[in-house]
PyMOL Python script that loads the backbone (N, CA, C, O; Angstrom):
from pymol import cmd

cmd.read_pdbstr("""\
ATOM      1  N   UNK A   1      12.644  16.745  -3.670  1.00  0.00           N
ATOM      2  CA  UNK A   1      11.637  15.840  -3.171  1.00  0.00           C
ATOM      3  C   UNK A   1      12.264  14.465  -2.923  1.00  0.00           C
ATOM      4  O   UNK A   1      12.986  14.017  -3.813  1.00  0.00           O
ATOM      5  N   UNK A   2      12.068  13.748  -1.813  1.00  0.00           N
ATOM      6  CA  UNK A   2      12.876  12.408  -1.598  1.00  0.00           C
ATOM      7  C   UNK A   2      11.845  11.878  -2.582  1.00  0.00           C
ATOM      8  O   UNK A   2      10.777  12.247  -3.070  1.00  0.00           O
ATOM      9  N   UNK A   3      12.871  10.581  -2.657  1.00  0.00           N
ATOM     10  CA  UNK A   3      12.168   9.276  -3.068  1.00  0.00           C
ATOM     11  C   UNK A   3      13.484   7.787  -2.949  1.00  0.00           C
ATOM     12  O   UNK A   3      14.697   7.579  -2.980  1.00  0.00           O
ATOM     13  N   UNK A   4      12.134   7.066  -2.801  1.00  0.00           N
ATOM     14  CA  UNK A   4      12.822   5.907  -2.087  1.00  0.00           C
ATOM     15  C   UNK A   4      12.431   4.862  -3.406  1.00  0.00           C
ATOM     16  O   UNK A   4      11.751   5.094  -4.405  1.00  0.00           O
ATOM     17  N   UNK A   5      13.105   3.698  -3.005  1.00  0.00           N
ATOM     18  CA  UNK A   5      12.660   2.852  -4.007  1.00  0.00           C
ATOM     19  C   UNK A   5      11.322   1.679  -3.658  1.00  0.00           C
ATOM     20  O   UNK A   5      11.490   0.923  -2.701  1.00  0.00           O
ATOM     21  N   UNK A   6      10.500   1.617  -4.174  1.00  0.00           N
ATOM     22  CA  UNK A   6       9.301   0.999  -3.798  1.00  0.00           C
ATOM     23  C   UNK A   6       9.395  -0.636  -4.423  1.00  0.00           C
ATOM     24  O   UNK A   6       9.683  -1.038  -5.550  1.00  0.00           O
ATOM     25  N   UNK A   7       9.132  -1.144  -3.547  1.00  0.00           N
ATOM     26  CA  UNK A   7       9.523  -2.914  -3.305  1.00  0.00           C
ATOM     27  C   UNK A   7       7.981  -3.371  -3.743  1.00  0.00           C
ATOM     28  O   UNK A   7       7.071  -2.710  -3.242  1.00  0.00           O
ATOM     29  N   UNK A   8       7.724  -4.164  -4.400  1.00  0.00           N
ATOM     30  CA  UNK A   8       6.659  -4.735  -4.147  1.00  0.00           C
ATOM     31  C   UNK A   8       6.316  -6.222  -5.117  1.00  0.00           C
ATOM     32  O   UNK A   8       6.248  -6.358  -6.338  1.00  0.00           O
ATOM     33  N   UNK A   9       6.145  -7.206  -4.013  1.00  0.00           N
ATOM     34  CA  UNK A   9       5.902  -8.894  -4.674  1.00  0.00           C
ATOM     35  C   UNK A   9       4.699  -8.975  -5.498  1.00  0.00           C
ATOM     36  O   UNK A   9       4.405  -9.989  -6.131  1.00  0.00           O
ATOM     37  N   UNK A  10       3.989  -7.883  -5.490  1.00  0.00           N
ATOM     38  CA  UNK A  10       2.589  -8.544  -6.269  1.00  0.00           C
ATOM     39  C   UNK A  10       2.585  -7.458  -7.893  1.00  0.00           C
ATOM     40  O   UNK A  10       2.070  -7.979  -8.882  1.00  0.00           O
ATOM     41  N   UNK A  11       3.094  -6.206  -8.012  1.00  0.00           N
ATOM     42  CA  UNK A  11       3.340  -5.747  -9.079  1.00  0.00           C
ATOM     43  C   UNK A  11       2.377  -4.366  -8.807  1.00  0.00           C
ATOM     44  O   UNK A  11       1.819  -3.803  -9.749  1.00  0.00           O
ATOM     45  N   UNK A  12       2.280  -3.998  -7.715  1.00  0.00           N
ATOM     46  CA  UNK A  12       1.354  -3.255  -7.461  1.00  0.00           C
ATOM     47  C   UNK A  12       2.229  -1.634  -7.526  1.00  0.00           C
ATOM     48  O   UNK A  12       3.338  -1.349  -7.074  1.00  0.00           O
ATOM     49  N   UNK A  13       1.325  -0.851  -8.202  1.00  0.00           N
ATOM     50  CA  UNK A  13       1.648   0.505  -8.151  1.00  0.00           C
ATOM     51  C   UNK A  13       1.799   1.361  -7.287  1.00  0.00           C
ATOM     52  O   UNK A  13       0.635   1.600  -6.964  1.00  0.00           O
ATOM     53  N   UNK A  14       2.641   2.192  -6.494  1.00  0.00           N
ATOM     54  CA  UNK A  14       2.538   2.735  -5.084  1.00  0.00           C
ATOM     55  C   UNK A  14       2.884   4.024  -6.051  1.00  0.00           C
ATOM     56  O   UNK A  14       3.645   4.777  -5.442  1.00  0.00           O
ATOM     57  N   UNK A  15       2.682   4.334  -6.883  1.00  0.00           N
ATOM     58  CA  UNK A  15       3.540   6.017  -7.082  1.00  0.00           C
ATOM     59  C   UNK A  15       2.149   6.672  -6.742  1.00  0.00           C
ATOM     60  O   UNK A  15       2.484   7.697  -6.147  1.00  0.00           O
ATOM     61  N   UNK A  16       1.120   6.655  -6.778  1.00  0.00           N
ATOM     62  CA  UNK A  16      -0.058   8.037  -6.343  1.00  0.00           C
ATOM     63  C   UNK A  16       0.192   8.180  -4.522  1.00  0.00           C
ATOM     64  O   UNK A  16       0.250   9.239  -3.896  1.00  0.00           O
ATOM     65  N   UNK A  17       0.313   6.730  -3.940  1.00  0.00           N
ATOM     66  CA  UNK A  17       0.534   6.810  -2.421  1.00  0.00           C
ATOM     67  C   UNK A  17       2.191   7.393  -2.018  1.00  0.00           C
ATOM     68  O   UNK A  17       2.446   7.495  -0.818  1.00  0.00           O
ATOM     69  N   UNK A  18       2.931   7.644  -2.710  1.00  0.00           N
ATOM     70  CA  UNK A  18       4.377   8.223  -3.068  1.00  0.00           C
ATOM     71  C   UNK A  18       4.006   9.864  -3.244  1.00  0.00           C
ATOM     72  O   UNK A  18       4.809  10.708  -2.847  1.00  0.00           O
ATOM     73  N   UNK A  19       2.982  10.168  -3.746  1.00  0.00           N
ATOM     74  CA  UNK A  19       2.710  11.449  -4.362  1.00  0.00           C
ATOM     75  C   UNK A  19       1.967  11.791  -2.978  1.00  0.00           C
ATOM     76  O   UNK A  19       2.443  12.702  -2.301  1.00  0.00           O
ATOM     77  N   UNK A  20       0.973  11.198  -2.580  1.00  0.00           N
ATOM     78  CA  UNK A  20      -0.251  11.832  -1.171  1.00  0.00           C
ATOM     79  C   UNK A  20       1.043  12.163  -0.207  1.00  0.00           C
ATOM     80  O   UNK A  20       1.334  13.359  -0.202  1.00  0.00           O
ATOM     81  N   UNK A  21       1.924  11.261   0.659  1.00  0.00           N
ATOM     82  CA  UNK A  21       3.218  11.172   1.239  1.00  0.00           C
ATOM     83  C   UNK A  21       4.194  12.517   0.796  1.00  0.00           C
ATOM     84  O   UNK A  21       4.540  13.256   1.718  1.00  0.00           O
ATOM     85  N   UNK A  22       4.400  12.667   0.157  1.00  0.00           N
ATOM     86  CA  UNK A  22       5.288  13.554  -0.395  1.00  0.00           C
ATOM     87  C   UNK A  22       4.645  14.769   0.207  1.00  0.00           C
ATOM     88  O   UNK A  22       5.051  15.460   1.141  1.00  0.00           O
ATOM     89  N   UNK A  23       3.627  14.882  -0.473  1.00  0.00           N
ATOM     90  CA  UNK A  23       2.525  16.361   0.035  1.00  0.00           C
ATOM     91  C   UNK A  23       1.714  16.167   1.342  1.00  0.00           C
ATOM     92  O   UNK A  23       0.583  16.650   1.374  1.00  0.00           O
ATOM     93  N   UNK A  24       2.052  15.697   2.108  1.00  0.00           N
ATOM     94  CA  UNK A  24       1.394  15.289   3.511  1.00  0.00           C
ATOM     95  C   UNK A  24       0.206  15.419   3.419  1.00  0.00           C
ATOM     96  O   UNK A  24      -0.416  16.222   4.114  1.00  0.00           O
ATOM     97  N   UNK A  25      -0.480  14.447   2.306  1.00  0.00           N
ATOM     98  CA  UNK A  25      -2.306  14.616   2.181  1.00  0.00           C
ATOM     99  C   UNK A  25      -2.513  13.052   2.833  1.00  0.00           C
ATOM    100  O   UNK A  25      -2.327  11.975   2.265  1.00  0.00           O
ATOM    101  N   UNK A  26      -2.939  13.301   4.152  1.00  0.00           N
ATOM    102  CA  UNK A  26      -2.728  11.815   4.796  1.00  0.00           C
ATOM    103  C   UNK A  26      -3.919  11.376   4.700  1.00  0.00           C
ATOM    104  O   UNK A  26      -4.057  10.170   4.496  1.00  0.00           O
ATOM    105  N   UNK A  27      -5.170  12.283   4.826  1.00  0.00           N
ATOM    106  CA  UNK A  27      -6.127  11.339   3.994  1.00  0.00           C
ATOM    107  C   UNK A  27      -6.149  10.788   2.630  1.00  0.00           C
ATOM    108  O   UNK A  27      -6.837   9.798   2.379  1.00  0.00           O
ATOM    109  N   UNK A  28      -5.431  11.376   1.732  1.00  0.00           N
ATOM    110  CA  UNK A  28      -5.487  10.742   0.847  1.00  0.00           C
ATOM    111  C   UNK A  28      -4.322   9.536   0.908  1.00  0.00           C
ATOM    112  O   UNK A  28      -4.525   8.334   0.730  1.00  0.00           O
ATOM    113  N   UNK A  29      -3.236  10.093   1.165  1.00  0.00           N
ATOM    114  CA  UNK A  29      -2.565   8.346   1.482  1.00  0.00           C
ATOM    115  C   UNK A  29      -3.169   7.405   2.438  1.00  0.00           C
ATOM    116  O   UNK A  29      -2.796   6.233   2.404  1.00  0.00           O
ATOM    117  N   UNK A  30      -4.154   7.821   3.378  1.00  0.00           N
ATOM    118  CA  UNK A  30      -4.555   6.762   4.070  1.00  0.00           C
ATOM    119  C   UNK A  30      -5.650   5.795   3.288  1.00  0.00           C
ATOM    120  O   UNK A  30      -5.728   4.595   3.551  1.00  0.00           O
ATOM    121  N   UNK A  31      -6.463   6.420   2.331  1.00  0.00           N
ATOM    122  CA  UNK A  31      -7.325   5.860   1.497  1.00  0.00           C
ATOM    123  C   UNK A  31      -6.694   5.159   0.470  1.00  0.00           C
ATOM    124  O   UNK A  31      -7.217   4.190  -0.080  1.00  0.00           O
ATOM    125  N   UNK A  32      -5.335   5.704   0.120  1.00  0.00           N
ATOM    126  CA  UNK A  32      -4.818   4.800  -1.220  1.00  0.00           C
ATOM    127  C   UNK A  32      -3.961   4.105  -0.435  1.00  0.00           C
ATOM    128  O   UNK A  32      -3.257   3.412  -1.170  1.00  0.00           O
ATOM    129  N   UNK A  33      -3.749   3.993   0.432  1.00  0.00           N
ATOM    130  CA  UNK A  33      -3.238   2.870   1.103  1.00  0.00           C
ATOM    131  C   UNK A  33      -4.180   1.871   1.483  1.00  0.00           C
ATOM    132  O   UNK A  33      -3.895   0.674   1.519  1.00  0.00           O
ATOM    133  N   UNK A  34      -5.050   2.238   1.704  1.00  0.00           N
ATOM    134  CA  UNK A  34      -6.253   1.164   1.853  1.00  0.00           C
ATOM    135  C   UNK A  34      -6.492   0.220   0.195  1.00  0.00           C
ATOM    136  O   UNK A  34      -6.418  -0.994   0.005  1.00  0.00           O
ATOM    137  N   UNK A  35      -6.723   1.093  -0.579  1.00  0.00           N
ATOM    138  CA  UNK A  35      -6.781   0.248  -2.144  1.00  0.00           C
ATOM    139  C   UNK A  35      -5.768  -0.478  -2.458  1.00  0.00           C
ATOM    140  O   UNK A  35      -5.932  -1.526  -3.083  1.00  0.00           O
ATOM    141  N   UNK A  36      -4.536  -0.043  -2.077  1.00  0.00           N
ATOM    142  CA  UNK A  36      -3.316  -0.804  -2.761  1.00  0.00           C
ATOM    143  C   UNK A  36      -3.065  -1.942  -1.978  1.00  0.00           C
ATOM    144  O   UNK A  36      -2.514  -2.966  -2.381  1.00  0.00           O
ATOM    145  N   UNK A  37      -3.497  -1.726  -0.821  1.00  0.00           N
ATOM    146  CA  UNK A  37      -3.288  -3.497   0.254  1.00  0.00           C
ATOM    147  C   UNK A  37      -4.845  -3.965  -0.236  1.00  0.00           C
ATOM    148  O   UNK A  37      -5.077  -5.148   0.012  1.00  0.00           O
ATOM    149  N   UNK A  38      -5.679  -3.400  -0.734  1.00  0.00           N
ATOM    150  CA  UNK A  38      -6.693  -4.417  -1.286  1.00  0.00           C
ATOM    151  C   UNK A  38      -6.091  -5.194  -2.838  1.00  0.00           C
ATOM    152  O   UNK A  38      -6.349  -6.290  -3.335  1.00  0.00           O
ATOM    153  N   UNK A  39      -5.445  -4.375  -3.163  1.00  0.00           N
ATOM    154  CA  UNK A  39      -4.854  -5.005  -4.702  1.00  0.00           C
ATOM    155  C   UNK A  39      -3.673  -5.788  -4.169  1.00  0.00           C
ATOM    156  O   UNK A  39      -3.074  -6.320  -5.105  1.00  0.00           O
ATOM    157  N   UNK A  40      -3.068  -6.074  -2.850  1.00  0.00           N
ATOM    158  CA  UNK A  40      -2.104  -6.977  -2.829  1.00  0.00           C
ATOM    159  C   UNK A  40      -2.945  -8.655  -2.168  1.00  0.00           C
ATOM    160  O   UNK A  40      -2.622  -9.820  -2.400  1.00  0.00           O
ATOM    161  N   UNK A  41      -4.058  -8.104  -1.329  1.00  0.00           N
ATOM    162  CA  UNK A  41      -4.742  -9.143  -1.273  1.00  0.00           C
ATOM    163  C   UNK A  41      -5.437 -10.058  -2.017  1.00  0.00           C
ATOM    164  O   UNK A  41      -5.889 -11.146  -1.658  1.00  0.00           O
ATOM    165  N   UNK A  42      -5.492  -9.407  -3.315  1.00  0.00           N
ATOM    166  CA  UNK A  42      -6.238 -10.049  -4.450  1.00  0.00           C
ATOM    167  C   UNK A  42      -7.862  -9.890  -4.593  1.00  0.00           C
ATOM    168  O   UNK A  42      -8.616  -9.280  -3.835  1.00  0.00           O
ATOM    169  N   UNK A  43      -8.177 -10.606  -5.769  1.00  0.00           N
ATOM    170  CA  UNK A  43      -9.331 -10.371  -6.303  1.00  0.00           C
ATOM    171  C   UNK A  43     -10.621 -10.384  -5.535  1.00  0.00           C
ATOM    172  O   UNK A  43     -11.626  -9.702  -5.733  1.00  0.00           O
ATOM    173  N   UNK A  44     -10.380 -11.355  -4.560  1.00  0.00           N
ATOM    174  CA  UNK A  44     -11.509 -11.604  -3.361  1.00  0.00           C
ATOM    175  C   UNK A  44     -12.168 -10.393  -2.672  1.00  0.00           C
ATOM    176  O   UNK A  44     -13.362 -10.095  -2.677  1.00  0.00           O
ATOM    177  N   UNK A  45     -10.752  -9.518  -1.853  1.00  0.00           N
ATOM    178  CA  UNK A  45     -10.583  -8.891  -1.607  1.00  0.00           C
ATOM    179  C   UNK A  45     -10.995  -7.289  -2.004  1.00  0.00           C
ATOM    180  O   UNK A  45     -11.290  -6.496  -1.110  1.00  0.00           O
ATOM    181  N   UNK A  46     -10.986  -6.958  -3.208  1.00  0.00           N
ATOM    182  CA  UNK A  46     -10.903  -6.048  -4.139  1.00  0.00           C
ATOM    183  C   UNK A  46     -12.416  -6.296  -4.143  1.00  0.00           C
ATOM    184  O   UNK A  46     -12.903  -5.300  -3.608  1.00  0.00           O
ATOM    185  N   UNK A  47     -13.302  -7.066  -4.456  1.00  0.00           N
ATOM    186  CA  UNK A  47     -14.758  -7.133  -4.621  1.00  0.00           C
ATOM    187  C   UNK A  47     -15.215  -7.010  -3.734  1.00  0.00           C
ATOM    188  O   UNK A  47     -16.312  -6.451  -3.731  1.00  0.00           O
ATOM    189  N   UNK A  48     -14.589  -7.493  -2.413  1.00  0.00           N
ATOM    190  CA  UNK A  48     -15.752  -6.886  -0.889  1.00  0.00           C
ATOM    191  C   UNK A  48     -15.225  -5.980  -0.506  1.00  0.00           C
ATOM    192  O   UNK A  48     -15.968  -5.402   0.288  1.00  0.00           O
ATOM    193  N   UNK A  49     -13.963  -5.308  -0.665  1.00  0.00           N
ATOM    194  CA  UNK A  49     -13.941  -3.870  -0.221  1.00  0.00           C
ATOM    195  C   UNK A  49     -12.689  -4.516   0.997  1.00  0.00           C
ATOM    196  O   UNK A  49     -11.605  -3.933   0.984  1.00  0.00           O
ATOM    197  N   UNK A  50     -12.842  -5.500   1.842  1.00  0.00           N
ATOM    198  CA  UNK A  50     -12.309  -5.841   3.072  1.00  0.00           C
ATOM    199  C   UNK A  50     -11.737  -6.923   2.289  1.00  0.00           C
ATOM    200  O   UNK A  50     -12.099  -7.491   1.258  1.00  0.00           O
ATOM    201  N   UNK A  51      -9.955  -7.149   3.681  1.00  0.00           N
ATOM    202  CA  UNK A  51      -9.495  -7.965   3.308  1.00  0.00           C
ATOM    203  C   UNK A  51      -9.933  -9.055   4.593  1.00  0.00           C
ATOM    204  O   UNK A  51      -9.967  -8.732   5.780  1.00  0.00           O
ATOM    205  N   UNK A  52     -10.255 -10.412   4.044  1.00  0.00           N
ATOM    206  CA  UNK A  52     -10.860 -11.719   5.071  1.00  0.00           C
ATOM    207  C   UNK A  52      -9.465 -11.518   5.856  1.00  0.00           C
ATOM    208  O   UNK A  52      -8.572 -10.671   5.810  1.00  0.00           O
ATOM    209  N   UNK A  53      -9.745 -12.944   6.757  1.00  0.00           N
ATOM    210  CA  UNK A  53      -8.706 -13.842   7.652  1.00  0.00           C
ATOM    211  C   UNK A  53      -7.957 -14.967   6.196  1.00  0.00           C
ATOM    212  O   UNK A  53      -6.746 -15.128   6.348  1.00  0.00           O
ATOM    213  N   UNK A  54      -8.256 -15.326   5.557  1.00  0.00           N
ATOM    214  CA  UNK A  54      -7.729 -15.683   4.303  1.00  0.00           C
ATOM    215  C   UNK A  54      -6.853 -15.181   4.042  1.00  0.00           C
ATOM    216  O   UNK A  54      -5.718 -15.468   4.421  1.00  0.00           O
ATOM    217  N   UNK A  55      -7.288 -13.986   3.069  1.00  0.00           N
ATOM    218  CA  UNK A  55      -6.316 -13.182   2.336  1.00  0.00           C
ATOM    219  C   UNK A  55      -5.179 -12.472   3.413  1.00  0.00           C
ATOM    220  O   UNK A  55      -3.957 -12.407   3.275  1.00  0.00           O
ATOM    221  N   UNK A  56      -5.980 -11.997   4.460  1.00  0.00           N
ATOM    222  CA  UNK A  56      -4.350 -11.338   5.458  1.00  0.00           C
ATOM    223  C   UNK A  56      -3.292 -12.592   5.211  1.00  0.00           C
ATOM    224  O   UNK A  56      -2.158 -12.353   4.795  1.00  0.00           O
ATOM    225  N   UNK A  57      -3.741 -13.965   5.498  1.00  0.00           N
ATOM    226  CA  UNK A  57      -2.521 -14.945   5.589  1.00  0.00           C
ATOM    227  C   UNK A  57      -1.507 -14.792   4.377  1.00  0.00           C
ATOM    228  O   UNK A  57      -0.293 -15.000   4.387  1.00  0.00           O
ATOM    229  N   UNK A  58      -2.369 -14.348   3.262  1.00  0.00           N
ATOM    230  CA  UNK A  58      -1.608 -14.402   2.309  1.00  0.00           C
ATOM    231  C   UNK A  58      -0.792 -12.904   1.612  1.00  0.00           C
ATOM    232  O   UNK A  58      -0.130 -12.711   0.592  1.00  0.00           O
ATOM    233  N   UNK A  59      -1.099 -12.305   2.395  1.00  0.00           N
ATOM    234  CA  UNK A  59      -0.561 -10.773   1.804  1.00  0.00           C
ATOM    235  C   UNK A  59       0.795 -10.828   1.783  1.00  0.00           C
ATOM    236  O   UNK A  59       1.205 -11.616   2.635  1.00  0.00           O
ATOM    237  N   UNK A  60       1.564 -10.364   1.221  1.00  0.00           N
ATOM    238  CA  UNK A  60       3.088 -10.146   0.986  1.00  0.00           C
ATOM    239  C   UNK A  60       3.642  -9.299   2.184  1.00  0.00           C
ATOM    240  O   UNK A  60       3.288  -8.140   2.395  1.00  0.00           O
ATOM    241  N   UNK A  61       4.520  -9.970   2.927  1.00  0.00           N
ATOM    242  CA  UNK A  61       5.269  -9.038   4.024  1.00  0.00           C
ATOM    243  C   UNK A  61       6.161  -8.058   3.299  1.00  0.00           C
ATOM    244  O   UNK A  61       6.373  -6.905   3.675  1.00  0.00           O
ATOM    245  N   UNK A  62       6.690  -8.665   2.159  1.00  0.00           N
ATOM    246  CA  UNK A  62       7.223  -7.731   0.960  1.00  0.00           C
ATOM    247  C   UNK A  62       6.844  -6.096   0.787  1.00  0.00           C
ATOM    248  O   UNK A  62       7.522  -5.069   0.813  1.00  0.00           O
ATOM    249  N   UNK A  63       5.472  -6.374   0.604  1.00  0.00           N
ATOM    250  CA  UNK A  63       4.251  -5.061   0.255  1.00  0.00           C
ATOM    251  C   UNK A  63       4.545  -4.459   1.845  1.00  0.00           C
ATOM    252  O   UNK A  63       5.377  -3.589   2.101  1.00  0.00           O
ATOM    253  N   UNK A  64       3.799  -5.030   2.681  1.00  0.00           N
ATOM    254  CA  UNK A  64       3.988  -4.196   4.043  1.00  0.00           C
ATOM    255  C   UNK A  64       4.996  -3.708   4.675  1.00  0.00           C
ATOM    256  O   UNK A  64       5.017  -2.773   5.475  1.00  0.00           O
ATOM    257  N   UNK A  65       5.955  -4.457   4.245  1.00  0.00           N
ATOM    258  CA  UNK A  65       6.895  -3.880   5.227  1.00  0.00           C
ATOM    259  C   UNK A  65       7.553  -2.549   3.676  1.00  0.00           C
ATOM    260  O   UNK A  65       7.841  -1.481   4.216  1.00  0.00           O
ATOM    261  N   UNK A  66       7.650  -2.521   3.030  1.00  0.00           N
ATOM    262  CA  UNK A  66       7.812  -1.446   2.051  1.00  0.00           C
ATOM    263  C   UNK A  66       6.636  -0.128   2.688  1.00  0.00           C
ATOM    264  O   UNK A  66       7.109   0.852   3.264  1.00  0.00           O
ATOM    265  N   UNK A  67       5.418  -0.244   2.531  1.00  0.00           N
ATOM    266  CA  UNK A  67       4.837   0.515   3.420  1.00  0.00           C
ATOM    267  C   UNK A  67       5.062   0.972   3.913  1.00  0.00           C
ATOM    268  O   UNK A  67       5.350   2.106   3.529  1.00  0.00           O
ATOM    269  N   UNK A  68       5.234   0.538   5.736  1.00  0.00           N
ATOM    270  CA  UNK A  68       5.937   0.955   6.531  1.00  0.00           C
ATOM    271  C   UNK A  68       6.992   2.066   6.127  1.00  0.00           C
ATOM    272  O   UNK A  68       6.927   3.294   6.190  1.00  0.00           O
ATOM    273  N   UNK A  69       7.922   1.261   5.719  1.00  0.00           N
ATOM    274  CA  UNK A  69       9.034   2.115   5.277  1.00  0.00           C
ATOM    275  C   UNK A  69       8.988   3.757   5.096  1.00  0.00           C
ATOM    276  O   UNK A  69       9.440   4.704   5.739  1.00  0.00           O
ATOM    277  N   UNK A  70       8.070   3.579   3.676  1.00  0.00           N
ATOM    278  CA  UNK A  70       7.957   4.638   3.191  1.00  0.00           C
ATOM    279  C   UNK A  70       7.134   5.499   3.983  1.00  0.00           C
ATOM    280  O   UNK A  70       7.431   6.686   4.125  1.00  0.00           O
ATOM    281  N   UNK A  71       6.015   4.935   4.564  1.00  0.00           N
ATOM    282  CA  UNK A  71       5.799   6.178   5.717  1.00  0.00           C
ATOM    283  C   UNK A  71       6.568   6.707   6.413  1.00  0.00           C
ATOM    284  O   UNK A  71       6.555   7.936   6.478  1.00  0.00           O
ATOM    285  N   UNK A  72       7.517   5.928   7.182  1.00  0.00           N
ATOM    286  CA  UNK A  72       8.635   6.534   7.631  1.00  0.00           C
ATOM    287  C   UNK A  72       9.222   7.523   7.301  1.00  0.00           C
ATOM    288  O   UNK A  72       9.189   8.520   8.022  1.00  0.00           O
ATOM    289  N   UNK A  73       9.971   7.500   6.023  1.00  0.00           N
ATOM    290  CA  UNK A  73      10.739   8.649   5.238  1.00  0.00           C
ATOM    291  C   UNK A  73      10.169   9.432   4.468  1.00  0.00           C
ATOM    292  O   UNK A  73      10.736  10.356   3.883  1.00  0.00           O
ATOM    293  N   UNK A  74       8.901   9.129   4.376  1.00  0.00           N
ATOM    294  CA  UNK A  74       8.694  10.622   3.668  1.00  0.00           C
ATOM    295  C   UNK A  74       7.639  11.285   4.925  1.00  0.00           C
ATOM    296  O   UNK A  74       7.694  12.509   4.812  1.00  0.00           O
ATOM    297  N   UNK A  75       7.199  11.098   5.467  1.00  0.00           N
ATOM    298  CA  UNK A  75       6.197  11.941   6.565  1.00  0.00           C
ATOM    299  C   UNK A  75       7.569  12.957   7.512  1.00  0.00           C
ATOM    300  O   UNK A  75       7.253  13.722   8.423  1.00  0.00           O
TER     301      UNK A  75
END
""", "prot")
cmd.dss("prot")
cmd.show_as("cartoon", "prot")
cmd.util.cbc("prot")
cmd.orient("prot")
């Protein structure tokens, strides 16, 4: 099974979206990919479900571009 190393500025957990990826359950990585960029946006974020024009400014290119990545190599 690959695995890559997962980068992330805010301390956020990616191993269940590592696990959906692995097993090509893309709805489920598409949904825990949705939670885990709500947990990099912060608390605001996390309570309405959506991330504002705020919080995008502030999201970690760190987090996203790791993302990316890993879709890449494991799909």
């Amino acid at each position: 099974m690959k695995q890559i190393e997962i980068t992330t500025a805010r301390n956020v957990d990616y191993s269940q979206l590592q696990k959906y990826l692995q097993s090509k359950d893309w709805q489920g990585a598409n949904r825990e990919t949705y939670l885990r960029m709500l947990d990099v946006a912060g608390t605001k974020a996390q309570a309405e479900g959506v991330i504002g024009k705020d919080e995008m400014k502030a999201l970690s290119c760190v987090d996203l571009r790791c993302r990316t990545h890993e879709v890449r190599y494991l799909s």
